[in-house]
Biopython code that builds the backbone (N, CA, C, O; Angstrom):
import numpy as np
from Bio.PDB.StructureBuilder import StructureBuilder

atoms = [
    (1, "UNK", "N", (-45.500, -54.550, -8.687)),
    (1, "UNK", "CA", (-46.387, -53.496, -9.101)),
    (1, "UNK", "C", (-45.607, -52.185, -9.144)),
    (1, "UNK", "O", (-44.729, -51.958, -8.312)),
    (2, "UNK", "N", (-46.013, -51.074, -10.389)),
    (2, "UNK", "CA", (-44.793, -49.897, -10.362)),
    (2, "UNK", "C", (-45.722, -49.112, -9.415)),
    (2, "UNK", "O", (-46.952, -49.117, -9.364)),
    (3, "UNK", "N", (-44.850, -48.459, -8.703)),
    (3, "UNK", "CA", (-44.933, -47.675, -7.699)),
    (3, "UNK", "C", (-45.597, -46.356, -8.573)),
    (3, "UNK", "O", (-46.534, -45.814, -7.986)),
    (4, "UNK", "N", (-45.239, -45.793, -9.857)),
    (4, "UNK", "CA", (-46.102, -44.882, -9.915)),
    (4, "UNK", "C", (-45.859, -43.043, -9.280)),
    (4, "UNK", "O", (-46.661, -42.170, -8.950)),
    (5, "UNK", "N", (-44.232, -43.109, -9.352)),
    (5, "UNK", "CA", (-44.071, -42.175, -8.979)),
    (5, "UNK", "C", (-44.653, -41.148, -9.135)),
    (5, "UNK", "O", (-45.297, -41.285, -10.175)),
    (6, "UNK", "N", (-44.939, -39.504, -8.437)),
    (6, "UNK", "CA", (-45.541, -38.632, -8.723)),
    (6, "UNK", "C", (-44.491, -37.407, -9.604)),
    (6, "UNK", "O", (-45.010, -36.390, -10.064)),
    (7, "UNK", "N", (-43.227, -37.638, -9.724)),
    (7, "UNK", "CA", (-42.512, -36.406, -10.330)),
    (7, "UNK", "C", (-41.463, -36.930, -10.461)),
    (7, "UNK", "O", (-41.022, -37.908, -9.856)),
    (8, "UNK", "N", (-40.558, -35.743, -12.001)),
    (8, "UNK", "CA", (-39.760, -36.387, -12.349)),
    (8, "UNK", "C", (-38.516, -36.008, -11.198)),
    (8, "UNK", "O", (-38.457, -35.177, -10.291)),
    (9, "UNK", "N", (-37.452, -37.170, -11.774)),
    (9, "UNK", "CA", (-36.185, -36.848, -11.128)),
    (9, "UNK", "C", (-34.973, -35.511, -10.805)),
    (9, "UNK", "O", (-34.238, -35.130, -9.894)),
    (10, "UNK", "N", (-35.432, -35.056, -12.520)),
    (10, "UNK", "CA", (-34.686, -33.788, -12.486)),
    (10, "UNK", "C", (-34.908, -32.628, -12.348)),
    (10, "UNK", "O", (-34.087, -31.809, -11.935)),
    (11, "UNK", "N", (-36.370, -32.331, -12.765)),
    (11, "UNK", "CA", (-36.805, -31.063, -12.739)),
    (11, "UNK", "C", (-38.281, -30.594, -11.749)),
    (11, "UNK", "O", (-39.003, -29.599, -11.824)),
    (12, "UNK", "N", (-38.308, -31.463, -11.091)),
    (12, "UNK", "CA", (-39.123, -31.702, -10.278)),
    (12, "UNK", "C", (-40.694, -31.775, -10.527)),
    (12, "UNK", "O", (-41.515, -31.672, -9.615)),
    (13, "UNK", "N", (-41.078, -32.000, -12.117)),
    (13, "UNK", "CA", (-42.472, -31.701, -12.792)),
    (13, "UNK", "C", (-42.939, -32.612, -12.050)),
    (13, "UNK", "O", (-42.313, -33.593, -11.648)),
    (14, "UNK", "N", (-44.479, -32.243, -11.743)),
    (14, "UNK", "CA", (-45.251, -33.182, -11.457)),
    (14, "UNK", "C", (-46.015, -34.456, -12.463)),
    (14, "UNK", "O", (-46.259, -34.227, -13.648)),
    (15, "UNK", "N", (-46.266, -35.477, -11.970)),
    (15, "UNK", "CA", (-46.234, -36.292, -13.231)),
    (15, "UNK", "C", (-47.617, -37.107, -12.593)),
    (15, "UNK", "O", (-47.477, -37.510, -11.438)),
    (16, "UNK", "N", (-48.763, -37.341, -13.172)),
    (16, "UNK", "CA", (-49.952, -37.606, -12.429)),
    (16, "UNK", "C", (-50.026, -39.333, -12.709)),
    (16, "UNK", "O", (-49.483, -39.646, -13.768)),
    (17, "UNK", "N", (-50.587, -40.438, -11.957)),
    (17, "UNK", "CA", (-50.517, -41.818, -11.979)),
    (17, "UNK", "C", (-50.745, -42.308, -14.079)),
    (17, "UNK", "O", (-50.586, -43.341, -14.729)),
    (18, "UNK", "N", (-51.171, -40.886, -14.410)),
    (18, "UNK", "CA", (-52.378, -41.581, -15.765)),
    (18, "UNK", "C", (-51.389, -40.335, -17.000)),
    (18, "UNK", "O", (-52.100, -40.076, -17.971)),
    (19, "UNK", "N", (-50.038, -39.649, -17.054)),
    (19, "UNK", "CA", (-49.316, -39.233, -17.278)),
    (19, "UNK", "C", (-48.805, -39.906, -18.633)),
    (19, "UNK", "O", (-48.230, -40.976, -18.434)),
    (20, "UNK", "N", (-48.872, -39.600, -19.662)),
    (20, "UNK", "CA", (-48.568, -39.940, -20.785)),
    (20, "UNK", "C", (-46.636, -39.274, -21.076)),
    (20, "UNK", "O", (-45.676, -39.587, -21.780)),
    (21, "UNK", "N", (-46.933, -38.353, -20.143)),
    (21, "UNK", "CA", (-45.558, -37.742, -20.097)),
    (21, "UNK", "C", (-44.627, -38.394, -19.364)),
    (21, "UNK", "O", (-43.670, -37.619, -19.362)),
    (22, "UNK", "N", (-44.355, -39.287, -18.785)),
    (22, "UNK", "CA", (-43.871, -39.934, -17.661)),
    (22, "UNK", "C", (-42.761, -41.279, -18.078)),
    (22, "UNK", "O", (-43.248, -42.271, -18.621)),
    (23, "UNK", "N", (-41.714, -41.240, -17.872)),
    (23, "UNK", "CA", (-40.762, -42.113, -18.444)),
    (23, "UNK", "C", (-40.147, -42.729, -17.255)),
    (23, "UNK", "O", (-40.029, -42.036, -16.244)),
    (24, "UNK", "N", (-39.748, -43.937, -17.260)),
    (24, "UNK", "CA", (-39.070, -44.841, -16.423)),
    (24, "UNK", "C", (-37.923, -45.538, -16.674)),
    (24, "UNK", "O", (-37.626, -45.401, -17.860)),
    (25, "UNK", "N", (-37.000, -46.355, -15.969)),
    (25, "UNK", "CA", (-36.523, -47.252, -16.066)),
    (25, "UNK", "C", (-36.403, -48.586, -15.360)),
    (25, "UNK", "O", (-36.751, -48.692, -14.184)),
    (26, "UNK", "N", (-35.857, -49.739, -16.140)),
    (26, "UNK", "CA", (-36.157, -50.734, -15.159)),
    (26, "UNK", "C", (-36.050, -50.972, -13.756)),
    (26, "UNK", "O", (-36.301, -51.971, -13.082)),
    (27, "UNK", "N", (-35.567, -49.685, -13.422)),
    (27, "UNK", "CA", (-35.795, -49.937, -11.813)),
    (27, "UNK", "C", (-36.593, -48.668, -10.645)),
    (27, "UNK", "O", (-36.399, -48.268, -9.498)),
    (28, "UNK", "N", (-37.558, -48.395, -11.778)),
    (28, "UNK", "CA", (-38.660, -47.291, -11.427)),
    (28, "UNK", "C", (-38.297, -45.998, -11.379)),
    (28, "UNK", "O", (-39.189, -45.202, -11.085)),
    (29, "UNK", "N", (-36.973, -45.486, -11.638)),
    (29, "UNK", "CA", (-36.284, -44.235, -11.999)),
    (29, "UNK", "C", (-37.493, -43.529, -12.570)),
    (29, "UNK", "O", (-38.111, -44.380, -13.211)),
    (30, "UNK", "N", (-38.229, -42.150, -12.645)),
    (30, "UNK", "CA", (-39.120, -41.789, -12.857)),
    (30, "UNK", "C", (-38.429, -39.956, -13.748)),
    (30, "UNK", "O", (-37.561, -39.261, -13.220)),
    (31, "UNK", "N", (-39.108, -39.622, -15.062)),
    (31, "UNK", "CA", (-37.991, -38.205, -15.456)),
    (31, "UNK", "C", (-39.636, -38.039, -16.561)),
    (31, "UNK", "O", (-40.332, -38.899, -17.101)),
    (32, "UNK", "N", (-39.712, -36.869, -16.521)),
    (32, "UNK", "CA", (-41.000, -36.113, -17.788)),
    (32, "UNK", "C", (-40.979, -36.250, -18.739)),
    (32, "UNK", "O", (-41.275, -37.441, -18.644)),
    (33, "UNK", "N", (-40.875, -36.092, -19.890)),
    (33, "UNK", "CA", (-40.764, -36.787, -21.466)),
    (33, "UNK", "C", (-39.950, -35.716, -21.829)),
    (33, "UNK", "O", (-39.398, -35.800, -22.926)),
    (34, "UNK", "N", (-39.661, -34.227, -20.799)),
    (34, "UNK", "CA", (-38.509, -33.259, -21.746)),
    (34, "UNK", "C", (-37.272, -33.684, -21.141)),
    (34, "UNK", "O", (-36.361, -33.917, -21.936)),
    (35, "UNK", "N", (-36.875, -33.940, -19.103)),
    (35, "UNK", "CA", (-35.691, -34.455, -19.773)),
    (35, "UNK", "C", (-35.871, -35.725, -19.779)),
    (35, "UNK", "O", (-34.703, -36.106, -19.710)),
    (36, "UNK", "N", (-36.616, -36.819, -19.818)),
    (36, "UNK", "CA", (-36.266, -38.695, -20.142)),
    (36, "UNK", "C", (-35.675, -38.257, -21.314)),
    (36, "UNK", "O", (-34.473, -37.991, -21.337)),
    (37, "UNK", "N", (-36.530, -38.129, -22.494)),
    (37, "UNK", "CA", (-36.295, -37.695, -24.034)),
    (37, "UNK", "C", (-35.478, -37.197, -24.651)),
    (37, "UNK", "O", (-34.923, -37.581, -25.681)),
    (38, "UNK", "N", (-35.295, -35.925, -23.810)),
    (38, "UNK", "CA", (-34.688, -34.662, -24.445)),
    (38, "UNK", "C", (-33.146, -34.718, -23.636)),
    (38, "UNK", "O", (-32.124, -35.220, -24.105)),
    (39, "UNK", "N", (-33.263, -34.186, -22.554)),
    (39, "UNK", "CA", (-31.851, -33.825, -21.807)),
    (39, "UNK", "C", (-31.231, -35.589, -21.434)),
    (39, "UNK", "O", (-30.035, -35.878, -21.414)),
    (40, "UNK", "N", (-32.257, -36.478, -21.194)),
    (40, "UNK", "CA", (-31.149, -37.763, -20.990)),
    (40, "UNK", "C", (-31.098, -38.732, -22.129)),
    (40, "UNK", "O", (-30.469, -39.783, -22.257)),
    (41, "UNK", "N", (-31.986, -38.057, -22.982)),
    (41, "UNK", "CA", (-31.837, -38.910, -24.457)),
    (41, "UNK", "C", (-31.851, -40.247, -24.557)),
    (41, "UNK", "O", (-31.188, -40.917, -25.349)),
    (42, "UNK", "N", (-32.861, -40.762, -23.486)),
    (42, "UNK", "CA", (-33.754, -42.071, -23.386)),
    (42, "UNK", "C", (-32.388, -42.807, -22.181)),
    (42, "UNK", "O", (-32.574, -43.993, -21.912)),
    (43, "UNK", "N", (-31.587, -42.383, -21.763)),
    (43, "UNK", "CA", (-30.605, -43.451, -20.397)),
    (43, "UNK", "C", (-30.926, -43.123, -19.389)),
    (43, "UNK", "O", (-31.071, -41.904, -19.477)),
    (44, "UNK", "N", (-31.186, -43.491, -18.253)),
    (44, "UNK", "CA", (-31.481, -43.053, -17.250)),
    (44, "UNK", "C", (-30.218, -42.990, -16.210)),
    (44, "UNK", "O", (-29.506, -43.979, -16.037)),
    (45, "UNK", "N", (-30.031, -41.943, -15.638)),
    (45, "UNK", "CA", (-28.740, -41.007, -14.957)),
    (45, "UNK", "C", (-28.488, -41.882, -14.167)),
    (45, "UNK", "O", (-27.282, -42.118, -14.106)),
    (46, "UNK", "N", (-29.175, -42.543, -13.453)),
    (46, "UNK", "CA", (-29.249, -43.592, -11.949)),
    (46, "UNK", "C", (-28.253, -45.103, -12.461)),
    (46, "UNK", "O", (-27.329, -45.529, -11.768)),
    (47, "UNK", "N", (-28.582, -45.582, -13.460)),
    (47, "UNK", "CA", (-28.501, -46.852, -13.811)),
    (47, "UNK", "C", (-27.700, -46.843, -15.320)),
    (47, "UNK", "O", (-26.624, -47.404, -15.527)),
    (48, "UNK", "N", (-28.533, -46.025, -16.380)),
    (48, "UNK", "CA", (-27.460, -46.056, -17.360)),
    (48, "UNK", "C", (-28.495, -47.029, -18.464)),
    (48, "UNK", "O", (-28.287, -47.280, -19.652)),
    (49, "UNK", "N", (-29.702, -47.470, -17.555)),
    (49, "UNK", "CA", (-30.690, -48.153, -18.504)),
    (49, "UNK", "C", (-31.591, -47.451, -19.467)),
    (49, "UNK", "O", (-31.603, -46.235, -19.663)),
    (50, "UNK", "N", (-32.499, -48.531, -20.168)),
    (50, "UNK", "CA", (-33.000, -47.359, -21.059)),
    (50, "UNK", "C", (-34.803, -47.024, -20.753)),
    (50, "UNK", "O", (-35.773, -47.774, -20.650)),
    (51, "UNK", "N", (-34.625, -45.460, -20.679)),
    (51, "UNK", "CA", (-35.990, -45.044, -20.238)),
    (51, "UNK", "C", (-37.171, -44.890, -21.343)),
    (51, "UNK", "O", (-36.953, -44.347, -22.426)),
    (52, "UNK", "N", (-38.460, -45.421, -20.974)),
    (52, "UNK", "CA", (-39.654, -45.990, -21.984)),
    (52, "UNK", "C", (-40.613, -45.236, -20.886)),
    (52, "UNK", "O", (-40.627, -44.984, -19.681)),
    (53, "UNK", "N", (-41.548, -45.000, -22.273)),
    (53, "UNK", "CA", (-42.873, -44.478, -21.462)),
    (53, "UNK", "C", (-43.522, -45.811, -20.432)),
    (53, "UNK", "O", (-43.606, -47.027, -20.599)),
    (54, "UNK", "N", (-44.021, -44.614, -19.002)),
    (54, "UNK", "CA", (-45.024, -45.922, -18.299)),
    (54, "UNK", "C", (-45.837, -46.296, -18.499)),
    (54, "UNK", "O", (-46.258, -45.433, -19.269)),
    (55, "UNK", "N", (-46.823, -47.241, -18.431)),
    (55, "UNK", "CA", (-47.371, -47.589, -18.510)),
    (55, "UNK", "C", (-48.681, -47.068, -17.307)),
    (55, "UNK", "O", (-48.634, -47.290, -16.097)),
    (56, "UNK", "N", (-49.793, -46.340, -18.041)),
    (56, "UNK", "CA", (-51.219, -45.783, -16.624)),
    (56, "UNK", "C", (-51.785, -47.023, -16.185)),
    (56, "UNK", "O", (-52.096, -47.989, -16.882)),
    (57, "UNK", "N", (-51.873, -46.893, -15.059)),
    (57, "UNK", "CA", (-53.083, -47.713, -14.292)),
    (57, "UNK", "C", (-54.354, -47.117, -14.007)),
    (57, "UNK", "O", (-54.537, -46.191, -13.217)),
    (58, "UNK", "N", (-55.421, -47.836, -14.853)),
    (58, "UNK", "CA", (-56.737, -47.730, -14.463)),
    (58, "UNK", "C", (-57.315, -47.140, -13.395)),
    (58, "UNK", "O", (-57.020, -47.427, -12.235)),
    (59, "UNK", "N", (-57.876, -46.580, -13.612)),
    (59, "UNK", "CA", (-58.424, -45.690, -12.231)),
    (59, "UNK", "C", (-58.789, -46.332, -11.553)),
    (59, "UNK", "O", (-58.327, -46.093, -10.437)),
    (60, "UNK", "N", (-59.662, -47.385, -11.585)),
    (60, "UNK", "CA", (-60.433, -48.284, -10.483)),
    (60, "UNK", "C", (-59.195, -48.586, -9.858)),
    (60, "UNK", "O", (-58.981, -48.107, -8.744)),
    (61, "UNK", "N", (-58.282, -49.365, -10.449)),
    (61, "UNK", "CA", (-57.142, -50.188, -10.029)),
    (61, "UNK", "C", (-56.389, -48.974, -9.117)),
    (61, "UNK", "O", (-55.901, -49.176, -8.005)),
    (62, "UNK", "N", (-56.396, -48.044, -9.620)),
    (62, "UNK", "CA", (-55.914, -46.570, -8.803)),
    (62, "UNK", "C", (-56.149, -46.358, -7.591)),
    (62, "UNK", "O", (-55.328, -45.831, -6.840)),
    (63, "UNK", "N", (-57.791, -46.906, -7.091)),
    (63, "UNK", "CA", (-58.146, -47.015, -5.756)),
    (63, "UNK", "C", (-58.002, -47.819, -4.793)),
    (63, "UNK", "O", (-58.229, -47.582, -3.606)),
    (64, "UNK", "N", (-57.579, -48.905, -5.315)),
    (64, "UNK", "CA", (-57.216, -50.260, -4.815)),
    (64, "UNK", "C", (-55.658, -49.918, -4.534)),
    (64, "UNK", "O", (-55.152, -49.953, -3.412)),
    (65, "UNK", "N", (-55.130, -49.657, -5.463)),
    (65, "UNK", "CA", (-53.314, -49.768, -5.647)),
    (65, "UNK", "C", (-52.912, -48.250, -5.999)),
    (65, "UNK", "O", (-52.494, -47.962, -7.120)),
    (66, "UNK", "N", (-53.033, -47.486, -5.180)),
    (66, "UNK", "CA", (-52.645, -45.939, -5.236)),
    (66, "UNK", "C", (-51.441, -45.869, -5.649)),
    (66, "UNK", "O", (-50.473, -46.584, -5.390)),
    (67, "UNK", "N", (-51.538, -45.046, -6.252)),
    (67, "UNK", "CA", (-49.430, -44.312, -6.645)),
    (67, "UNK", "C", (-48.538, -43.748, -5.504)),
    (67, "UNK", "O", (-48.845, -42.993, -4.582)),
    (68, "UNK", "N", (-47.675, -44.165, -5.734)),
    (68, "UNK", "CA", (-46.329, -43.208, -4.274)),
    (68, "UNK", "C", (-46.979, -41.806, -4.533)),
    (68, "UNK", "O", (-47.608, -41.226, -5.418)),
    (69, "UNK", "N", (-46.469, -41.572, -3.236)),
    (69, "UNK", "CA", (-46.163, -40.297, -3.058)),
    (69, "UNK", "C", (-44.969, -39.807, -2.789)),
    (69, "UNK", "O", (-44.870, -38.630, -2.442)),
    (70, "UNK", "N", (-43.701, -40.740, -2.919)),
    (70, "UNK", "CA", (-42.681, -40.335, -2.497)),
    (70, "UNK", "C", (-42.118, -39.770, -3.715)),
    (70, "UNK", "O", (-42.258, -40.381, -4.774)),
    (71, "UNK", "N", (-41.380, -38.458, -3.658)),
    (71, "UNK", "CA", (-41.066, -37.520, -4.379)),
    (71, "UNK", "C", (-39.708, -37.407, -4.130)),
    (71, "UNK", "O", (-39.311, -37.170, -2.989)),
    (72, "UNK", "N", (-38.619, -37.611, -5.472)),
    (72, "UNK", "CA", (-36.932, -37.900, -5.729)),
    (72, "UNK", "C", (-36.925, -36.992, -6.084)),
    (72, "UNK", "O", (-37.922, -36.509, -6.619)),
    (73, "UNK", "N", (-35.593, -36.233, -5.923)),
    (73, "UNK", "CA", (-35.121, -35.641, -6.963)),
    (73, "UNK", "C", (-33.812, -35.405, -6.701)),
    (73, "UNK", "O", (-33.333, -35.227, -5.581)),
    (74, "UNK", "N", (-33.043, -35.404, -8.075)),
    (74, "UNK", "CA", (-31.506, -35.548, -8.209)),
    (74, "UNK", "C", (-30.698, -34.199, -7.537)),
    (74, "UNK", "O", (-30.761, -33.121, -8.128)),
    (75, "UNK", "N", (-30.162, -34.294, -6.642)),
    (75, "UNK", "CA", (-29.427, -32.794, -5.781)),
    (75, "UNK", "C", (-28.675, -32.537, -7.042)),
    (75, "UNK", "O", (-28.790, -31.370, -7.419)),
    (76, "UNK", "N", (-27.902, -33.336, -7.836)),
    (76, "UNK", "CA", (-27.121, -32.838, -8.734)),
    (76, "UNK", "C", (-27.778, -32.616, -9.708)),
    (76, "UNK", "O", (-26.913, -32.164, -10.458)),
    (77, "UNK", "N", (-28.936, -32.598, -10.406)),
    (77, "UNK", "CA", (-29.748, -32.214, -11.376)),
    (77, "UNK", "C", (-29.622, -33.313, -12.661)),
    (77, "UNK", "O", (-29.680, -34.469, -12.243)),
    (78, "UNK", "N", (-29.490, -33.230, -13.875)),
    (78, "UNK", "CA", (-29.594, -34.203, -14.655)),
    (78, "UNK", "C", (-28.698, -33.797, -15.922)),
    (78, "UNK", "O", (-28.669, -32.612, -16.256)),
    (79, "UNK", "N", (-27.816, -34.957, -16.777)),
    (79, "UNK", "CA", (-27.055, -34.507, -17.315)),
    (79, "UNK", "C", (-27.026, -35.767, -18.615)),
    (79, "UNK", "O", (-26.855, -36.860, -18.073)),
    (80, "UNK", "N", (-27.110, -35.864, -19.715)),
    (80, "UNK", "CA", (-26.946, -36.810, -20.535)),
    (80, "UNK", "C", (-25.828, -37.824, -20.304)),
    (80, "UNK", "O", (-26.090, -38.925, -20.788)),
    (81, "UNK", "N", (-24.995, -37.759, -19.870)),
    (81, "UNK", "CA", (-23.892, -38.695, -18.930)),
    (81, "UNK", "C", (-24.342, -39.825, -17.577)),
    (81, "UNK", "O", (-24.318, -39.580, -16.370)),
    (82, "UNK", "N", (-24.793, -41.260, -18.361)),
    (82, "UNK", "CA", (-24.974, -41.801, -17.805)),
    (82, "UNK", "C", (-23.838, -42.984, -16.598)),
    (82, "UNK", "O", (-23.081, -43.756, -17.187)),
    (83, "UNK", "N", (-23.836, -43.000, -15.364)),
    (83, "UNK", "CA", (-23.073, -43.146, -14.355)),
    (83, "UNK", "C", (-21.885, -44.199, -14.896)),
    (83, "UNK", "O", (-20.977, -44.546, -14.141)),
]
sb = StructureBuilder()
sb.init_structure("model")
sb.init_model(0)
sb.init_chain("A")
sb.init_seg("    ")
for serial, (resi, resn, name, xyz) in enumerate(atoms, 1):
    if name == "N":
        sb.init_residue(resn, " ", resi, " ")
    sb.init_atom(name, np.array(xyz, "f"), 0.0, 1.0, " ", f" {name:<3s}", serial, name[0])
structure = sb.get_structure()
């Protein structure tokens, strides 16, 4: 089940469970649609995989299976140069 992070990696936006803005990678790497899109130009900094919008979970399902709250973010900030 995706964890559902609450914010992105680089810029610290908040990103809500139902976030249309919200980009991932296959290993739950979490970045906003300006930099997933824009500044990492769909790779994700962590892995080098490629970042796709998430997928929302249903609200009901929301109450049952809540989103993290654990909040990343990159000390080195974010850079189109994947690792």
């Amino acid at each position: 089940m995706l964890e559902l992070r609450p914010n992105c990696e680089c810029c610290g936006a908040i990103l809500s469970p139902s976030s249309a803005e919200a980009y991932i990678c296959s290993f739950e790497c979490t970045f906003c649609a300006q930099c997933g899109g824009g500044v990492l130009r769909g790779i994700c900094p962590n892995c080098g995989g490629q970042l796709l919008p998430r997928p929302a979970r249903p609200e009901a399902m929301l109450l049952k299976h809540p989103a993290s709250d654990k909040v990343i973010v990159r000390k080195e900030g974010c850079t189109a140069t994947a690792p």
